[in-house]
C-alpha positions as a Markdown table, in Angstrom:
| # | Residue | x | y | z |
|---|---|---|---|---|
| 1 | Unk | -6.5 | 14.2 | -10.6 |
| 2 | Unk | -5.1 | 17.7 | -11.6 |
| 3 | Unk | -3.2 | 17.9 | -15.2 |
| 4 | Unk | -0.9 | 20.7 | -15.5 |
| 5 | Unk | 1.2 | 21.5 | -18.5 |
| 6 | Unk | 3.0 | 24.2 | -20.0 |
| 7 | Unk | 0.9 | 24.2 | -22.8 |
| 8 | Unk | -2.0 | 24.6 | -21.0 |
| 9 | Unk | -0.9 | 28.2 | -19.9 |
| 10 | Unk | -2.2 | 29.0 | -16.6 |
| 11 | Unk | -5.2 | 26.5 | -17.1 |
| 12 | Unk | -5.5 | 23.4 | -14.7 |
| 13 | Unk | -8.1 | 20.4 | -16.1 |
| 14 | Unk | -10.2 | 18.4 | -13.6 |
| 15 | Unk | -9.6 | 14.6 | -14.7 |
| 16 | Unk | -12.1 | 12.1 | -12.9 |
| 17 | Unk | -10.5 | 8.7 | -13.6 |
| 18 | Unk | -13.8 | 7.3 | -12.2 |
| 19 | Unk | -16.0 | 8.2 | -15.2 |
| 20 | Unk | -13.4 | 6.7 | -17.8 |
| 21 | Unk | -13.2 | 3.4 | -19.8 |
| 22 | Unk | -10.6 | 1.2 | -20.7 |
| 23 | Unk | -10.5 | -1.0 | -23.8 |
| 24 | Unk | -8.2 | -3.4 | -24.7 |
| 25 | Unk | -7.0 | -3.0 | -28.3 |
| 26 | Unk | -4.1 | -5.3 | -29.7 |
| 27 | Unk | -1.3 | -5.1 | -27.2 |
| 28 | Unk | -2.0 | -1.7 | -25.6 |
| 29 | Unk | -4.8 | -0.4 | -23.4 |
| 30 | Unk | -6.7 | 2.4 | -24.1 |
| 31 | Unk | -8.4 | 4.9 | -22.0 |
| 32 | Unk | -11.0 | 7.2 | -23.3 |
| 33 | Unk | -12.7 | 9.6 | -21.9 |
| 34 | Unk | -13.6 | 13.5 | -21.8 |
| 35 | Unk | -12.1 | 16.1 | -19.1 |
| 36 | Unk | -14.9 | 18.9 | -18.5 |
| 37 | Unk | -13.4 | 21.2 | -16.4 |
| 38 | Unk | -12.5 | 24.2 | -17.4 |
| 39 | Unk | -13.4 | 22.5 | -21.0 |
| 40 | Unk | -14.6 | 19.6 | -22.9 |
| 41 | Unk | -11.6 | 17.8 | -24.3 |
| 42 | Unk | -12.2 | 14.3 | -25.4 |
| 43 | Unk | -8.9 | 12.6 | -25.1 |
| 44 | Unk | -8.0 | 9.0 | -25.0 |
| 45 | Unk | -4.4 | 7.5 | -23.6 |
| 46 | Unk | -2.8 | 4.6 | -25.6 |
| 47 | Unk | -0.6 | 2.5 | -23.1 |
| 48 | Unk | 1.8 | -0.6 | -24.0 |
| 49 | Unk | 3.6 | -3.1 | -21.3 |
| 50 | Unk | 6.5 | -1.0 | -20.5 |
| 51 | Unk | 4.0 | 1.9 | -19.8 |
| 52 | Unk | 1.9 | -0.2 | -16.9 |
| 53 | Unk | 5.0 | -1.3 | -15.7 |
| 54 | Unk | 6.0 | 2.3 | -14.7 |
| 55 | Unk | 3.0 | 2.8 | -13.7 |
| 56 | Unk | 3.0 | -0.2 | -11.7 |
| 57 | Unk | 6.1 | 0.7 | -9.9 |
| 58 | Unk | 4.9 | 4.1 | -8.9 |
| 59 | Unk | 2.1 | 3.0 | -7.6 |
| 60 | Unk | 3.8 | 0.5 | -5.1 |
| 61 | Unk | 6.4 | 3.3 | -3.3 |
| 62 | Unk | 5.2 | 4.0 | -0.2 |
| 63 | Unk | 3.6 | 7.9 | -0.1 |
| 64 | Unk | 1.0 | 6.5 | -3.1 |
| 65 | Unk | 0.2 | 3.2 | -0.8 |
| 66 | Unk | 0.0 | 5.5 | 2.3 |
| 67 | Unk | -2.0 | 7.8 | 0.1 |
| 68 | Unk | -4.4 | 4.8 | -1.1 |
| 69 | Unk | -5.3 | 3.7 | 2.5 |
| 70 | Unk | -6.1 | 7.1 | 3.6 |
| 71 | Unk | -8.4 | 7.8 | 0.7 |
| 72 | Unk | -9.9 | 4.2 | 1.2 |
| 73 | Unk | -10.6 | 5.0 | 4.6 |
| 74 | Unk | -10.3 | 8.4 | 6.0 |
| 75 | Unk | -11.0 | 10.8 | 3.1 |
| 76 | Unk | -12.9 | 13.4 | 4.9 |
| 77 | Unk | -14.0 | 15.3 | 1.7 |
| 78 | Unk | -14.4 | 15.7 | -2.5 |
| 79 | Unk | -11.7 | 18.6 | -2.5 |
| 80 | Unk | -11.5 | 19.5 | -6.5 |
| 81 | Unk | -15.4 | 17.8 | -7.5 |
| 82 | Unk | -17.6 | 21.1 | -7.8 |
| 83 | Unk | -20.9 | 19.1 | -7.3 |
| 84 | Unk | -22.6 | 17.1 | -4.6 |
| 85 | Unk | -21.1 | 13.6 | -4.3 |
| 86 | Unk | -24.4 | 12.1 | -5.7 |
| 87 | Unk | -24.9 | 13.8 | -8.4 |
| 88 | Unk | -21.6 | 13.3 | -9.9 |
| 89 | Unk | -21.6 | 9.8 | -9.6 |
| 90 | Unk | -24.8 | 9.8 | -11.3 |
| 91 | Unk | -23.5 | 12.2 | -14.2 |
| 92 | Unk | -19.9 | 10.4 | -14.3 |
| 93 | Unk | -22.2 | 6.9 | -15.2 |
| 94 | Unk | -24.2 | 8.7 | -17.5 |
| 95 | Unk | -21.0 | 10.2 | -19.2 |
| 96 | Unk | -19.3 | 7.0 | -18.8 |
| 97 | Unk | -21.8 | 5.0 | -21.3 |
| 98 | Unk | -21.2 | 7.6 | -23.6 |
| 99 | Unk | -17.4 | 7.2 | -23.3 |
| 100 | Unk | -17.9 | 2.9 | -23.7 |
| 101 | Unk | -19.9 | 4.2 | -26.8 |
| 102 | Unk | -17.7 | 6.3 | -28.2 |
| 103 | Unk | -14.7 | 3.8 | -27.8 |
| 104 | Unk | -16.3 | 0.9 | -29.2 |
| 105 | Unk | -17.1 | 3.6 | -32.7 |
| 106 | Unk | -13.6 | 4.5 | -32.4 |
| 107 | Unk | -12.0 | 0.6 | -32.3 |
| 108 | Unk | -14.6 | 0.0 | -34.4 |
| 109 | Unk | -13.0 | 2.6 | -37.5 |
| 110 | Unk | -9.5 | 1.9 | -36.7 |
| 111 | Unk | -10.5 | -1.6 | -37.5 |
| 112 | Unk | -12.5 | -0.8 | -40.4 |
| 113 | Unk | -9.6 | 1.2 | -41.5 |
| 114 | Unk | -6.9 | -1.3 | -41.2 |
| 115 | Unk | -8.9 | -4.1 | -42.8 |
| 116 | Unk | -9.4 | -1.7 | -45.9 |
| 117 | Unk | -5.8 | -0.8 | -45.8 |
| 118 | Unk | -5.2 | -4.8 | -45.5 |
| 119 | Unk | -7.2 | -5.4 | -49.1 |
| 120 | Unk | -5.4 | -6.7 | -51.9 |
| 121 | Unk | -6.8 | -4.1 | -54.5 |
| 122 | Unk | -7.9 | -1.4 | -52.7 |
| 123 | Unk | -6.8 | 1.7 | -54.0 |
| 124 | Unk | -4.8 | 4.3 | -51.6 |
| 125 | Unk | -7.5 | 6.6 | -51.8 |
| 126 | Unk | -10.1 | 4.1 | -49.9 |
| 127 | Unk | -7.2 | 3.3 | -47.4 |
| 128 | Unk | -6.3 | 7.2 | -46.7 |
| 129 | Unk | -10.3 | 8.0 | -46.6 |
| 130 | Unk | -10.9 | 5.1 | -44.2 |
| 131 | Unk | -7.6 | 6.2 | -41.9 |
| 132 | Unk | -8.5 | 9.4 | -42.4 |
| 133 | Unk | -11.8 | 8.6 | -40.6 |
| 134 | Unk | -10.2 | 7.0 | -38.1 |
| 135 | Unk | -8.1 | 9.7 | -36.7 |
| 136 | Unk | -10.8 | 12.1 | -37.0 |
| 137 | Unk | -12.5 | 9.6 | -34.6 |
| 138 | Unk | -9.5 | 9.7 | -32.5 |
């Protein structure tokens, strides 16, 4: 997938869906993940019900379904992948561990920071520090 935005200026980043992870955290989903081309940019996409419903719905019109069965079965080439097909399925698994890795550090904090936050006693400043972390992880 191509992103495109006018804050982007004329840049256009490379997102392969395939090497990303989804987690599961409270009632939305998560993916995480890094774009690497033109540049590194770890990102992650927090999505409730309402958003996989919209999601849902555009995916079920029929140009994406016609769209889906030609990629499933008469995709003739990789059009916007600037390596060999097998060695970016190899990098994209290596990359995705890293991305399950750095998703579980991230839950991980947030959850660290909302427990702390949660104390009876804590002081603000060990609840800022600890959500402090957490975005930084973010």
């Amino acid at each position: 997938m191509r992103l495109k935005s006018r804050g982007l200026g004329r840049k256009e980043l490379v997102m392969d869906f395939r090497e990303y992870d989804v987690v599961r955290e409270d009632d939305e989903l998560v993916v995480v993940g890094t774009i690497r081309d033109p540049v590194n940019w770890e990102f992650s996409i927090r999505m409730c019900e309402d958003d996989i419903t919209g999601i849902t719905r555009l995916l079920l019109r029929k140009p994406m379904i016609m769209y889906l069965l030609r990629s499933l079965f008469r995709r003739t080439k990789h059009h916007h992948w600037t390596q060999e097909r097998s060695e970016h399925i190899e990098e994209g698994q290596r990359r995705l561990a890293t991305a399950k890795q750095k998703a579980a550090d991230r839950i991980r904090e947030h959850q660290e920071a909302q427990k702390a936050a949660e104390q009876p006693g804590a002081g603000a400043a060990a609840a800022g520090e600890a959500s402090r972390s957490a975005a930084r992880g973010a």
